[in-house]
C-alpha positions in Angstrom: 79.5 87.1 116.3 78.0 86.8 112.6 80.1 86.3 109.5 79.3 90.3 108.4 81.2 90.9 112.4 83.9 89.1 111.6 85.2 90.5 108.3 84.4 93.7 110.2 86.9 92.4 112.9 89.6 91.2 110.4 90.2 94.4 108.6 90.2 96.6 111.5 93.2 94.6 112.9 94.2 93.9 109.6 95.0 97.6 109.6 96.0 98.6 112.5 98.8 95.5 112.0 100.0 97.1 108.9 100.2 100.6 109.9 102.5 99.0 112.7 102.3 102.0 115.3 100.1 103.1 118.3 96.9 102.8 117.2 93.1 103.7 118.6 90.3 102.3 117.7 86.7 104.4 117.4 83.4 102.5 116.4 80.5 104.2 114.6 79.0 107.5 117.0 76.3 109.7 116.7 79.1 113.0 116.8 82.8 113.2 116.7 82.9 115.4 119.7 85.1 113.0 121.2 87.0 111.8 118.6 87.9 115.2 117.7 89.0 115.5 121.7 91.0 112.7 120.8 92.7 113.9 118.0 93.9 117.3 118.9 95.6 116.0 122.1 97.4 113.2 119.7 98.7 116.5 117.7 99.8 118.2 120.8 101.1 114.9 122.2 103.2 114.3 118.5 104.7 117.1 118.5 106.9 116.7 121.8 107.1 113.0 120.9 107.8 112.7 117.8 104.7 111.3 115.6 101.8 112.5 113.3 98.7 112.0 114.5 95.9 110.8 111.1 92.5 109.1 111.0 91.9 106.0 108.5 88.9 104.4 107.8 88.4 101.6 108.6 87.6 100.4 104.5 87.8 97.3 102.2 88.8 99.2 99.1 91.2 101.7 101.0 93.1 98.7 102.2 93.3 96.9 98.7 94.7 100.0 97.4 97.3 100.0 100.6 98.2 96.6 99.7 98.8 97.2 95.8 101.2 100.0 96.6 103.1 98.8 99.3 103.2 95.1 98.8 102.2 94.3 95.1 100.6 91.4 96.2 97.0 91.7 96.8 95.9 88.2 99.2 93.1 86.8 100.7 91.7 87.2 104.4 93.5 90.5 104.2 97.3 89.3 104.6 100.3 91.2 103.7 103.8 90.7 104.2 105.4 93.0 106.8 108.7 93.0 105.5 107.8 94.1 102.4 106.1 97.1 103.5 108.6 98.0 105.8 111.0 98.0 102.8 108.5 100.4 100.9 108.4 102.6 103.3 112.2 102.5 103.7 112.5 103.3 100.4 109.9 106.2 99.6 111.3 107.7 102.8 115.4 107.8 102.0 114.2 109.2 97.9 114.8 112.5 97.4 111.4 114.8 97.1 110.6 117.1 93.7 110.1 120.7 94.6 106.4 120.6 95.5 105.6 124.0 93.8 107.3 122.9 90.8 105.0 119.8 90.9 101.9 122.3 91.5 102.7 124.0 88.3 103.3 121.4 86.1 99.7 120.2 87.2 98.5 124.0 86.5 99.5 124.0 82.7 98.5 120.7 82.3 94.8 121.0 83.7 94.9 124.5 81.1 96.1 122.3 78.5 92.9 120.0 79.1 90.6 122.9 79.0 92.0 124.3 75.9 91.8 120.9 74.4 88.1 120.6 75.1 87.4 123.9 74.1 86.4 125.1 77.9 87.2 128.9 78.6 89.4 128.9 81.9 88.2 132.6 82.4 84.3 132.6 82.2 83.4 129.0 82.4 86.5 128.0 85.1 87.6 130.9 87.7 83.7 132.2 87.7 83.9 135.1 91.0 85.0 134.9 94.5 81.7 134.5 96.3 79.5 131.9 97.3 81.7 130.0 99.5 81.5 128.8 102.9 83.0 127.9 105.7 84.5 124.2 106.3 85.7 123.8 110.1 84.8 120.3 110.4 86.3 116.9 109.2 83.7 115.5 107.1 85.4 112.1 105.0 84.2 109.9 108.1 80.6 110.2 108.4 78.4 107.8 107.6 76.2 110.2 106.4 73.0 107.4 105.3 72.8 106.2 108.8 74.4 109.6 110.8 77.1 108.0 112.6 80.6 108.4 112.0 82.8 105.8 109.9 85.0 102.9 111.6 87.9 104.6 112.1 91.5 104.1 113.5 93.6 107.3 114.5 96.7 106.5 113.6 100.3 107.6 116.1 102.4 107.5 112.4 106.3 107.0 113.5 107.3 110.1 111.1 108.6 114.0 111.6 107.4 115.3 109.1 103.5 115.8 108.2 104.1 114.8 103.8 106.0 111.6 105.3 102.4 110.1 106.6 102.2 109.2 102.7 105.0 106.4 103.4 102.8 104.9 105.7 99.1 105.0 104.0 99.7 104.9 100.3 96.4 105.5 99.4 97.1 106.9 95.7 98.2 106.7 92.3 94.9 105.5 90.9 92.6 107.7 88.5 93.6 111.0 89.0 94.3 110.4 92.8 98.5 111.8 92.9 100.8 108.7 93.4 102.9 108.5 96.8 105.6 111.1 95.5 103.6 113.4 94.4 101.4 113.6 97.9 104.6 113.9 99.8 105.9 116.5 97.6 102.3 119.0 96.9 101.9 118.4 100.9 105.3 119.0 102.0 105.0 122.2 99.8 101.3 123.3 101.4 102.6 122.7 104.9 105.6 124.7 104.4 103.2 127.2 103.1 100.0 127.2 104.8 100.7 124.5 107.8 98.3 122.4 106.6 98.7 118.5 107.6 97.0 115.7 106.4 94.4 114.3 109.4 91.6 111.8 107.1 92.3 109.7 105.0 89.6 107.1 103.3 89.5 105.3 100.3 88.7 108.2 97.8 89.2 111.1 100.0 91.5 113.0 102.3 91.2 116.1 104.1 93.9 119.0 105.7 93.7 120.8 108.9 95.0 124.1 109.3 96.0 126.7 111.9 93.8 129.4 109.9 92.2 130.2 106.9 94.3 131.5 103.9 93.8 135.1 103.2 91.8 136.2 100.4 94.7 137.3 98.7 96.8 134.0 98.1 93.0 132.3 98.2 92.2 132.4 94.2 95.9 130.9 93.7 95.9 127.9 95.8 92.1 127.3 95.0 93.7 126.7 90.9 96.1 124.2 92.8 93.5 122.5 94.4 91.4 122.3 90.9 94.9 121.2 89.7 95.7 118.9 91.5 91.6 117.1 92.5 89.9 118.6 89.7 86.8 116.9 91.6 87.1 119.3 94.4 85.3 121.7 91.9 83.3 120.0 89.6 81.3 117.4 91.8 81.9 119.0 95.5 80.4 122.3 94.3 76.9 121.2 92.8 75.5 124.5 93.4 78.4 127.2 91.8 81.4 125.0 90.4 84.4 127.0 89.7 87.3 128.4 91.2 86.0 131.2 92.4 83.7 129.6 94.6 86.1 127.4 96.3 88.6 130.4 96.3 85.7 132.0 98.7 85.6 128.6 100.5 89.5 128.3 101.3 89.8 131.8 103.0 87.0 131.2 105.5 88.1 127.8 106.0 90.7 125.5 108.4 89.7 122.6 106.8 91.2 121.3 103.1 88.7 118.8 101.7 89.4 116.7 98.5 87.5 113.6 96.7 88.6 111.7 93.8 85.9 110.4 91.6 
């Protein structure tokens, strides 16, 4: 085994020892088809037993940012101390959540405030018209896409009832404009209650939703301004071709897949 192997080694049980549940491994593939298999008979299987099933890469940077959340203590040779983390997610768990849509709207007038600011037009230059969308049934945050195979990834058996509780167990934000811990539980205890949707991939800079359906068109142009809201990204570097609202507004009512990437 070379020296590039053995990091490789160390961070996948590096991570898999700190989410501290069942865990599966999946190396690089040339299609998900199985992984996918995988997957949806971990959601049917959590349901009756009591778990959420997610997908985490297998990344460097995505554990750093696990380790400065949790632990506060980045180390060498990817160490952590257990207890610690265990007390975190104690803690996040037994705090009381804000109201997610109250959350939602707070991050509404604020990204309005921005434009205003900045002397952007939220009408012509933001909304734009719903069309020119597509559909997003796939998960897309673990490919590999430079040499077509899918990421390192572990799908995670997270010891939690509730979907917006996986954020306990992989704080992967609060940096940029990535939402910190309470602020993912709360926006995606308020979009399952809502739409269903869970959280199923999370990487470093990117986590995506699965739902049972598409939203319809009509609630479409409202939650696409709380996506923009809340990963303005989604709009302005994951659209090159139409970037505004509208577009993704198209986008969400054909879709069963949530996709967001902070820069």
């Amino acid at each position: 085994m070379n020296k590039n192997e053995d990091m490789q080694s160390d961070i996948i049980k590096a991570i898999i020892d700190y989410l501290d549940c069942q865990c599966r491994y999946f190396e690089p593939m040339d299609d998900d088809e199985d992984i996918m298999e995988v997957y949806y008979e971990a959601r049917k299987r959590g349901e009756k037993e009591g778990f959420v099933p997610v997908f985490v890469s297998v990344n460097p940077i995505l554990w750093e940012c696990l380790i400065i959340n949790s632990d506060s203590d980045f180390r060498e040779n990817y160490d952590f101390d257990a207890n610690r983390v265990a007390e975190y997610r104690k803690q996040v768990l037994s705090e009381p959540l804000e109201d997610g849509r109250t959350v939602m709207e707070n991050m509404i007038k604020q990204v309005k405030e921005y434009c205003e600011e900045d002397g952007i037009d939220w009408i012509s230059e933001i909304m734009g018209t719903v069309d020119g969308g597509f559909c997003i049934d796939r998960f897309s945050s673990y490919w590999d896409y430079k040499n077509k195979k899918t990421q390192p990834l572990v799908l995670a058996e997270l010891p939690v009832k509730n979907p917006w509780e996986i954020f306990a167990y992989i704080p992967f934000g609060g940096w940029n404009e990535c939402p910190d811990t309470k602020n993912l539980m709360a926006v995606c205890k308020y979009w399952f209650e809502e739409y269903g949707a869970v959280p199923a991939v999370i990487s470093s800079d990117e986590l995506e939703f699965e739902l049972p359906s598409p939203v319809s068109r009509e609630k479409a142009v409202d939650l696409a301004i709380e996506h923009f809201a809340w990963c303005p990204d989604r709009v302005d570097q994951c659209q090159p071709d139409d970037p505004t609202i509208g577009t993704l507004a198209d986008t969400l009512s054909k879709s069963d897949v949530w996709y967001f990437w902070w820069d």
